[in-house]
C-alpha positions as CSV (number, residue, x, y, z in Angstrom):
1,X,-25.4,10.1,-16.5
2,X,-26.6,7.6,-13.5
3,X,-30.4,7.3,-12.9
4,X,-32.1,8.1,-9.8
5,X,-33.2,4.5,-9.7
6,X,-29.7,2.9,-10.4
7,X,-28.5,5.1,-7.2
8,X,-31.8,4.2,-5.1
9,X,-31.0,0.3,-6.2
10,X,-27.8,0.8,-4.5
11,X,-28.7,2.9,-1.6
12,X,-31.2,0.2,-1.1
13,X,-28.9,-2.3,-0.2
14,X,-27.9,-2.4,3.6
15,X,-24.5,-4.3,3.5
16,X,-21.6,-2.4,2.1
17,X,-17.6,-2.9,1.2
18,X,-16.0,0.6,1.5
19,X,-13.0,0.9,-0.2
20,X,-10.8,3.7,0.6
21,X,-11.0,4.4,4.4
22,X,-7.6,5.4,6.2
23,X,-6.1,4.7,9.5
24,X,-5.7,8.7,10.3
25,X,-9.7,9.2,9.9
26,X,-9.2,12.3,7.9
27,X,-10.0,11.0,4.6
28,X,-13.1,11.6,2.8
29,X,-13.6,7.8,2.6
30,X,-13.7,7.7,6.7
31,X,-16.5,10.7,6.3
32,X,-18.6,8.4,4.0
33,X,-17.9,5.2,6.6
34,X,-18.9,7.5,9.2
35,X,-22.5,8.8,7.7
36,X,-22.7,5.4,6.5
37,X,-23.1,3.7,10.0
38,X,-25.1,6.5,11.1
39,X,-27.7,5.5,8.7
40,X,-27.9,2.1,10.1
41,X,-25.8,0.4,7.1
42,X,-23.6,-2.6,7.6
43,X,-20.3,-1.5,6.2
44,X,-17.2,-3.7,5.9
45,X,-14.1,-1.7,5.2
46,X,-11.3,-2.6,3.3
47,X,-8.0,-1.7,3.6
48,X,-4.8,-3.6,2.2
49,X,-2.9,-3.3,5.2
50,X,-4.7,-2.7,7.9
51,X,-6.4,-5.1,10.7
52,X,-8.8,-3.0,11.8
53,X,-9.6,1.0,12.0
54,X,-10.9,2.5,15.1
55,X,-11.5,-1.1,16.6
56,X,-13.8,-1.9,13.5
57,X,-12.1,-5.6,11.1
58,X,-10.9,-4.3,8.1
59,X,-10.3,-6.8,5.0
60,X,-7.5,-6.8,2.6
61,X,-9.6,-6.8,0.3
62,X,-13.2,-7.3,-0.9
63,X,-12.6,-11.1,-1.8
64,X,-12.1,-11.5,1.6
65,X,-14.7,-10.2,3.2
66,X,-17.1,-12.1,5.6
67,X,-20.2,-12.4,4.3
68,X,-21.7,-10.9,0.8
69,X,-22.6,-7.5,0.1
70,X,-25.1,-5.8,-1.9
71,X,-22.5,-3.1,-3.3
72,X,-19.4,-1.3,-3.1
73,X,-18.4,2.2,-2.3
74,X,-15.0,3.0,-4.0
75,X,-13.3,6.3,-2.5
76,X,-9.5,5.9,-4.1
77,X,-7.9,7.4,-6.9
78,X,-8.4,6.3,-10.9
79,X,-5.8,4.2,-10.9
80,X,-6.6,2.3,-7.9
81,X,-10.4,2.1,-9.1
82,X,-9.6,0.2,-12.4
83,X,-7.7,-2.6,-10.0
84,X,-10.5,-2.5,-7.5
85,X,-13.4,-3.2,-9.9
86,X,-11.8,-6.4,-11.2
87,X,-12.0,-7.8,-7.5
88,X,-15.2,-6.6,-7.2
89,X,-16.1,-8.3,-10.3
90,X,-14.3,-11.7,-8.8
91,X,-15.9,-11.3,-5.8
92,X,-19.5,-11.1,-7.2
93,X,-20.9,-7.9,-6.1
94,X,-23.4,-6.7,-8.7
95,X,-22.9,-2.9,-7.4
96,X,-20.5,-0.5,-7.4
97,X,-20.7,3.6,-6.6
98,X,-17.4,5.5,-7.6
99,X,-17.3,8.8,-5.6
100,X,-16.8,11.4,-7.5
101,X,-13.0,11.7,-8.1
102,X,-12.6,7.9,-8.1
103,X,-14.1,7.2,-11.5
104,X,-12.3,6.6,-14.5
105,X,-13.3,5.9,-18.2
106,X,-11.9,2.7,-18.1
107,X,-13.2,1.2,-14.7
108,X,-16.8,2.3,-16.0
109,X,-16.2,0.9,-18.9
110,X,-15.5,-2.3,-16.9
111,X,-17.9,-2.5,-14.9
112,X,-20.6,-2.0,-18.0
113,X,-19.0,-4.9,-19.8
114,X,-19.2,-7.7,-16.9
115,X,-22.7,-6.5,-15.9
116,X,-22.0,-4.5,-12.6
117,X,-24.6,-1.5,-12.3
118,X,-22.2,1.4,-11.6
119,X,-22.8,5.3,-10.0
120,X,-20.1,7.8,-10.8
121,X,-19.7,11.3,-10.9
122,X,-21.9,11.6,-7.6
123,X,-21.7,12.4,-4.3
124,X,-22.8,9.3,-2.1
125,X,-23.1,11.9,0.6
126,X,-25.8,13.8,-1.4
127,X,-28.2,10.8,-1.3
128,X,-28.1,9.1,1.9
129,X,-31.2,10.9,3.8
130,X,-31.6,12.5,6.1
131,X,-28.9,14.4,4.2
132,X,-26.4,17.0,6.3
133,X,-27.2,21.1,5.5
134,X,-23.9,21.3,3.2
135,X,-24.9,18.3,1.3
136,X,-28.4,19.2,0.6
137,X,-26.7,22.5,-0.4
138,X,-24.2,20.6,-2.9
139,X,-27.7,18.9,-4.2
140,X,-29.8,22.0,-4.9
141,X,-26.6,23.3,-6.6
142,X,-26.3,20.5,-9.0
143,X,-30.3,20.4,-9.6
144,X,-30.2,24.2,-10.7
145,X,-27.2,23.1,-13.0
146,X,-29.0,20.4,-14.4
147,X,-26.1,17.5,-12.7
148,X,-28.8,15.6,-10.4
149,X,-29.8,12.6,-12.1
150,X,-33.4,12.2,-12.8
């Protein structure tokens, strides 16, 4: 289980990659992008075809981006997570947060082995303060069930 300290370490950081937004905006990675810039982060999305997203530059991919970051948010599927870290490691970002659902045993695994400090199994959403009403709800739910990391 990730520490409340390893997820305030990343929080902490005000320049993110995003990886997993869509050019629809329906996704849950455009929800995170959203909340993120609302909180006053810098976030550069990537995307491996698309220019830009709602007039904001998107990058193919994080080895591309502009300028570094302190971490990454990763809101894709397994598979795509274990292909994404390995860039990440390229690129030289020391943090990564795996939405829940994006994890994998393998990409954790990774990321432990080359020395990236890693968040999965969490809810990005649940931390960034002030937190929405359904998200402090999803919170107190995983406190009483003994899931919030201390």
């Amino acid at each position: 289980m990730c520490s409340q300290q390893l997820i305030a370490d990343f929080l902490a950081q005000r320049k993110l990659a995003l990886i997993g937004v869509s050019r629809g905006g329906r996704k849950f990675g455009n929800a995170v992008w959203q909340e993120l810039l609302a909180k006053d982060y810098q976030v550069f999305p990537v995307h491996p075809e698309a220019g830009a997203i709602k007039g904001q530059s998107c990058w193919p991919d994080v080895r591309q981006l502009p300028e570094p970051v302190g971490g990454a948010v990763l809101v894709v599927p397994p598979s795509a997570t274990e292909k994404v870290v390995r860039e990440i490691a390229q690129a030289g970002i020391p943090r990564i947060w795996m939405q829940q659902g994006s994890e994998s045993a393998a990409a954790i695994a990774f990321c432990k082995d080359h020395d990236i400090r890693v968040v999965h199994g969490q809810c990005i959403l649940m931390f960034l303060e002030p937190a929405a009403f359904f998200h402090r709800v999803h919170r107190w739910i995983w406190r009483v069930l003994g899931k919030l990391p201390r």
